[in-house]
C-alpha positions as CSV (number, residue, x, y, z in Angstrom):
1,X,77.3,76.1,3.9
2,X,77.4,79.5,6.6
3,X,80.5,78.6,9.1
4,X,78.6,78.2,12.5
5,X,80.5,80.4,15.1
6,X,83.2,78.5,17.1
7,X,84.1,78.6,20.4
8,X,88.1,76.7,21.1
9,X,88.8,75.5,25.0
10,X,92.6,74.8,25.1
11,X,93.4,72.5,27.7
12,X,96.5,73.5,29.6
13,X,96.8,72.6,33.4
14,X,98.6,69.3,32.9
15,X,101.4,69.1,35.5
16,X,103.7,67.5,33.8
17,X,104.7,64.7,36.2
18,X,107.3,62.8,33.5
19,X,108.6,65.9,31.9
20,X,111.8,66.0,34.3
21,X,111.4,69.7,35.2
22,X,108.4,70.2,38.5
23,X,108.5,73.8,38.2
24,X,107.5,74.7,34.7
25,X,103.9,74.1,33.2
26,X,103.8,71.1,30.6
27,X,102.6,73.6,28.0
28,X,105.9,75.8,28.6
29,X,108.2,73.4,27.8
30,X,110.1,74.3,24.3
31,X,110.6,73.7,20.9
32,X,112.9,76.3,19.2
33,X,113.3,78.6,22.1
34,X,109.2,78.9,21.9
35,X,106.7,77.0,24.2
36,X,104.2,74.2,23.6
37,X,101.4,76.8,23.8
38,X,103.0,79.1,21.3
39,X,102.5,76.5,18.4
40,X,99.0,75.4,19.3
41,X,97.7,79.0,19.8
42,X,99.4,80.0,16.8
43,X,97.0,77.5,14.6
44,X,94.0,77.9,16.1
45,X,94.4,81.6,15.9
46,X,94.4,80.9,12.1
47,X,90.3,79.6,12.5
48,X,89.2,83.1,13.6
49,X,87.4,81.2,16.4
50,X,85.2,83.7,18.6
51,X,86.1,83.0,21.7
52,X,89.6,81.2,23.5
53,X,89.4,80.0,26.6
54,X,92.5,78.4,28.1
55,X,91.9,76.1,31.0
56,X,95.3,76.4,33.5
57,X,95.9,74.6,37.0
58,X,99.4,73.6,37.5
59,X,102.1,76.7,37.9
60,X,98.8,78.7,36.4
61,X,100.8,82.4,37.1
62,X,103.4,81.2,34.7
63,X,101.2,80.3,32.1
64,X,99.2,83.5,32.3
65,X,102.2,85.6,32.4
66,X,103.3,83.9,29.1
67,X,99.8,84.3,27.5
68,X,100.0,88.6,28.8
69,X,103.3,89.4,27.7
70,X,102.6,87.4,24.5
71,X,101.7,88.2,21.2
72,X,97.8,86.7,21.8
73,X,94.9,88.8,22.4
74,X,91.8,88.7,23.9
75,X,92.5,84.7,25.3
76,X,90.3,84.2,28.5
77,X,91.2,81.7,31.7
78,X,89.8,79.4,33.5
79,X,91.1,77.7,36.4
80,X,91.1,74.1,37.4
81,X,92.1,73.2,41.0
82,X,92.2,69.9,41.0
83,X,93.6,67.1,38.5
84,X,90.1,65.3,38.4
85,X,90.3,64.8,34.3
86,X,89.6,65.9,31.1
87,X,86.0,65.8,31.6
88,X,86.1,68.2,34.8
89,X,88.4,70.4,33.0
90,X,86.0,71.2,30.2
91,X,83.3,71.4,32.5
92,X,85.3,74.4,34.3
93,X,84.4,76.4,30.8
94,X,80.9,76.4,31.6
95,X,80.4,80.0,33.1
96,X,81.8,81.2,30.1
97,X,80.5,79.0,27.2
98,X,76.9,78.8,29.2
99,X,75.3,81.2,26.5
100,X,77.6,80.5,23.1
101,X,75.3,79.6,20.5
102,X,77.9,77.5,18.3
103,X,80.2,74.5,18.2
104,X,83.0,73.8,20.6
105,X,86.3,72.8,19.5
106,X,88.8,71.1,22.6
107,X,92.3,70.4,22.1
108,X,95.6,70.1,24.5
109,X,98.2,72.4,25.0
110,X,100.5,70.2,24.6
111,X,100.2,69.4,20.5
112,X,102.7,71.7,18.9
113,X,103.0,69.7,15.6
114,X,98.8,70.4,15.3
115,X,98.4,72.0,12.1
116,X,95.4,74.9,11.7
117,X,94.9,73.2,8.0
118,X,94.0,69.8,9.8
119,X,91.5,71.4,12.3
120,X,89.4,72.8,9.2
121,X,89.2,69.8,7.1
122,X,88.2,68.6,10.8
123,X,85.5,70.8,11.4
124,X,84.4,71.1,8.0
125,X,83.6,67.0,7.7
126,X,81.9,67.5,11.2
127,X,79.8,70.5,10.1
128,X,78.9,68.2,6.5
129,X,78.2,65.1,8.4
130,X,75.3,67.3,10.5
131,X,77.4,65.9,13.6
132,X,76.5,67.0,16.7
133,X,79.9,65.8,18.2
134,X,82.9,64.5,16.6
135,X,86.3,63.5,17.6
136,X,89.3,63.3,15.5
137,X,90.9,60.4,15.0
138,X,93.9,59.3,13.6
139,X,95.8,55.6,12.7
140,X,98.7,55.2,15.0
141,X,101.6,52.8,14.5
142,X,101.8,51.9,18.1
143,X,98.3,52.4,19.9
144,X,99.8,52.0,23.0
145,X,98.1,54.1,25.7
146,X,95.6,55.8,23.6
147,X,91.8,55.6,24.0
148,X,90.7,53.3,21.0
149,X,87.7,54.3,18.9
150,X,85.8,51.1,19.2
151,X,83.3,51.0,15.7
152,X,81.1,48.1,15.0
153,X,81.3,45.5,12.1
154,X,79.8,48.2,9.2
155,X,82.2,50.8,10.9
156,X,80.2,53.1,12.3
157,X,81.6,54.6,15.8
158,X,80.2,53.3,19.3
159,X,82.8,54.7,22.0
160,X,86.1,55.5,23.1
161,X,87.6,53.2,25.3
162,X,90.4,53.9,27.3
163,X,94.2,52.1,27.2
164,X,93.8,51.2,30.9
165,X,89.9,49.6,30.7
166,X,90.4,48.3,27.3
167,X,90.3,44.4,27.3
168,X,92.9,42.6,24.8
169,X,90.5,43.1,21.5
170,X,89.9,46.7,22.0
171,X,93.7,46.8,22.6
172,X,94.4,45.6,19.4
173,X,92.5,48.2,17.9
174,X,95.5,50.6,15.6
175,X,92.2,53.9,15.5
176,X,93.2,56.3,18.7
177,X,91.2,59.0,19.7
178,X,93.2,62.2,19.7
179,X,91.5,64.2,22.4
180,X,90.1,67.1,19.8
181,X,86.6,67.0,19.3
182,X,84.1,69.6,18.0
183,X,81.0,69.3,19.8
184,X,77.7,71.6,20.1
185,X,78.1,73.8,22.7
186,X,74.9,73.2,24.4
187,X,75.1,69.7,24.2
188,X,78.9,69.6,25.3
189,X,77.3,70.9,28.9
190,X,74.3,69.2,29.1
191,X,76.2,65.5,29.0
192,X,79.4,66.9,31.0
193,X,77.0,67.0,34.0
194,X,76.4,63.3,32.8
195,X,79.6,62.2,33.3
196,X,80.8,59.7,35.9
197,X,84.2,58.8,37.4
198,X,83.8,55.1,37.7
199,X,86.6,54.1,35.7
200,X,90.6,53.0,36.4
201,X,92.0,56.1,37.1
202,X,88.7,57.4,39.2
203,X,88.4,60.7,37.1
204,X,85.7,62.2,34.9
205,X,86.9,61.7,30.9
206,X,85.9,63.9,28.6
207,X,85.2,60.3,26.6
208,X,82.1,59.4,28.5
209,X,80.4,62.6,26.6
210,X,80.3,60.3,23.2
211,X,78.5,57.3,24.5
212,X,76.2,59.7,26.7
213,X,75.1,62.1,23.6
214,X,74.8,58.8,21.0
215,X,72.4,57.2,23.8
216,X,70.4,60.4,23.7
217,X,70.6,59.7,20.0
218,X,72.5,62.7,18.8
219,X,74.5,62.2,15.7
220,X,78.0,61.0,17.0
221,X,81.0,60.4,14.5
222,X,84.9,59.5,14.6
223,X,86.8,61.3,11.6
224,X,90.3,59.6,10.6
225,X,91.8,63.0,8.9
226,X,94.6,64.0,10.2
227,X,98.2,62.4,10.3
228,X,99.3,60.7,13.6
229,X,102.6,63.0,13.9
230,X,100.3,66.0,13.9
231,X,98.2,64.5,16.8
232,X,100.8,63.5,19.4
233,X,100.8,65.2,22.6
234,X,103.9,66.2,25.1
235,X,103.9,63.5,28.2
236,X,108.0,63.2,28.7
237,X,111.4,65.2,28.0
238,X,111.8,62.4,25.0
239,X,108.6,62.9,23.5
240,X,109.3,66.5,23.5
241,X,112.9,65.9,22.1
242,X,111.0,63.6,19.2
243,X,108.5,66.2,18.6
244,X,111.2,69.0,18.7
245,X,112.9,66.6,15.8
246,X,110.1,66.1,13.6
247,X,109.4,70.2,14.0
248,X,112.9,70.9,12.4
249,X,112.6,68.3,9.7
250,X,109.0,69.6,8.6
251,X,110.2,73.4,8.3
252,X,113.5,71.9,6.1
253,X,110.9,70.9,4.3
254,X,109.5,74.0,4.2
């Protein structure tokens, strides 16, 4: 099967709120003396994508004067003003992505445990299902606060569902949606203008895209392949201490 060409957004303007330090980026906090950023651009770097775009907002200077005096070429910015969601942070791609002919792969800033390994058995199963978007899922041992994927009873996939609008069953649901997908690059656009913000926290979710393209009846699928400890972003100064943690035992390993 010919790789199609790959596009990554790296989402990066998360402020940070629980992270105990107001004037440093979320994706600048560290892990061995090296930022958040460091360890996600350092995987994807490993998929030879053809473009990287990173999409900053909060303390943006500080994140583009990492990226410059750092050892990553050619990454492109984007900037999103306002905190209005994931949805609205993707969409800010569009001027550049408008013409890539190719899939789109999203992922946080903020997921320095990500491996590159993971993200190709990801996009491989995407690109042999014939999906035209998928999102990586993963089993977690406390689905607290993550968007479920919601399947029906022969287990195919339906929707996310957000924590905060998920009633008691969906809540008991142990599948969490990651926040990586792979999605045509056409298609990602096309349903981003789709996309509502009539939901609990009143912003656009990058979610909505999944139930919009499956009604259009494009091939949609959820793909359980990567372990949960990869897939955990950075929200507070323990997570990253826990993350930090799980870092040094892996490399012992190693």
């Amino acid at each position: 099967m010919e790789n199609k060409k790959i596009a990554v957004v790296v989402l990066a303007a998360g402020l940070g709120k629980r992270m105990n330090n107001p004037n440093l980026p979320k994706v600048l906090a560290e892990i061995e003396s090296k930022p958040l950023i460091y360890y996600v651009l350092s995987e994807v770097y490993n998929l030879n994508p053809s473009r990287i775009i990173l999409v900053v907002g909060n303390l943006k200077e500080l994140v583009i004067e990492y990226i410059n005096n750092s050892k990553f070429m050619n990454i492109e910015f984007v900037n999103q003003e306002r905190q209005l969601g994931t949805g609205h942070a993707v969409d800010q791609a569009k001027s550049l992505l408008s013409e890539f002919e190719g899939d789109t792969l999203i992922l946080a800033g903020d997921v320095p445990l990500l491996k590159s390994e993971s993200l190709n058995r990801f996009i491989n199963l995407h690109n042999a299902a014939g999906s035209d978007i998928s999102v990586l899922s993963t089993s977690a041992p406390n689905p607290q606060g993550y968007g479920r994927i919601v399947r029906d009873k022969d287990g195919n996939f339906i929707k996310i569902t957000e924590h905060k609008d998920a009633d008691d069953d969906i809540r008991r649901i142990d599948e969490i949606n990651s926040g990586i997908y792979v999605v045509n690059t056409q298609l990602l656009f096309e349903s981003l203008s789709k996309v509502h913000n009539n939901n609990a926290q009143g912003e656009y979710y990058l979610t909505d895209i999944i139930e919009i393209l499956k009604n259009d009846g494009k091939k949609v699928f959820a793909i359980n392949s990567a372990p949960f400890n990869e897939l955990q972003g950075i929200n507070t100064s323990e997570e990253l201490a826990n993350a930090a943690e799980i870092y040094k035992l892996v490399n012992k390993k190693n």
